[in-house]
C-alpha positions in Angstrom: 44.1 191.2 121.7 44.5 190.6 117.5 46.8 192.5 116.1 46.8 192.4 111.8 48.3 194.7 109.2 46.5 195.8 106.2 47.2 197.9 103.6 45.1 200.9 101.8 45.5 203.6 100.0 45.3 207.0 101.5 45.3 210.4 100.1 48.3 212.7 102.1 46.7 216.2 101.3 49.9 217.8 103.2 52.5 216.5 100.2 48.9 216.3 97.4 49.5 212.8 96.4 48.8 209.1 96.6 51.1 206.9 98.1 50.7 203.5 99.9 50.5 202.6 103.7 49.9 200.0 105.6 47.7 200.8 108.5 48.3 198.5 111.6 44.8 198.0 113.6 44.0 197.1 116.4 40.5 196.0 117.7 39.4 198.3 114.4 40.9 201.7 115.4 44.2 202.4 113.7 47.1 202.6 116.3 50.1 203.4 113.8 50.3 204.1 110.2 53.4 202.6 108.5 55.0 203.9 105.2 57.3 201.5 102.8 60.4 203.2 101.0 59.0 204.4 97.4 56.1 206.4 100.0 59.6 207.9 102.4 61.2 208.5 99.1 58.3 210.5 97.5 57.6 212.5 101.2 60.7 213.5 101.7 62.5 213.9 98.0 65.5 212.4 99.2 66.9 209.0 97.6 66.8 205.7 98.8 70.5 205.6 99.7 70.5 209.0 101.3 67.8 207.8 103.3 69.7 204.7 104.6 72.9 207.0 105.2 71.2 209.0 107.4 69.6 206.2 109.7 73.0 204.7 109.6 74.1 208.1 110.8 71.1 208.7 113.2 69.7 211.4 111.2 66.6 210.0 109.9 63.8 207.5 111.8 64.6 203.6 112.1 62.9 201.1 110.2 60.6 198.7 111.7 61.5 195.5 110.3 57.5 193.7 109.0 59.7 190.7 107.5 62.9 189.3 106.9 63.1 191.4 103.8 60.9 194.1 104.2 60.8 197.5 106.0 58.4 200.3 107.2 58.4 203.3 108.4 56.1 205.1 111.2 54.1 208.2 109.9 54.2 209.5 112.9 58.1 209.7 112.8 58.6 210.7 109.5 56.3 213.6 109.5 58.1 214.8 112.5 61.7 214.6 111.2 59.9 216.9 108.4 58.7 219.3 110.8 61.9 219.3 112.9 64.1 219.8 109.6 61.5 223.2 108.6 62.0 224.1 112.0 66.2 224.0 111.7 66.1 225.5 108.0 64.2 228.6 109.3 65.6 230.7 112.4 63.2 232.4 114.8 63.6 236.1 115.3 65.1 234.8 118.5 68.5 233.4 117.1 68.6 236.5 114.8 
């Protein structure tokens, strides 16, 4: 099984902009989308050295390490830390 890394350029209609992934493949069907720093900065607003705070503090997704000096994040992961912080910020009728 060959594994490769490429990367395109995919619209995100959720946050309405452009940003830059890399798309890992495998045997042409796309298995995990991965998203460098200036794309995790842009999705979630926060800064660079928030972000690295709060995955120091377990607060925010790991990177997956691509190189010795380069980072990613999985899509999958980040969009769910999004959903999971709406879902804190706005109590059900249940808590109320």
């Amino acid at each position: 099984m060959r594994t490769v890394i490429m990367n395109h350029r995919l619209k995100h209609y959720r946050w309405g902009y452009w940003w830059l992934t890399g798309v890992l493949f495998q045997r042409g069907k796309i298995v995990i989308q991965l998203m460098r720093i200036p794309a995790v900065v842009k999705a979630t607003g926060l800064p660079r050295s928030s972000l690295y705070r709060m995955v120091r503090e377990g607060k925010f997704p790991k990177p997956i390490k691509l190189s010795a000096r380069a980072s990613a994040w999985r899509l999958d992961e980040v969009e769910r830390w999004g959903e999971e912080r709406t879902k804190a910020s706005r109590p059900t009728a249940e808590a109320a």
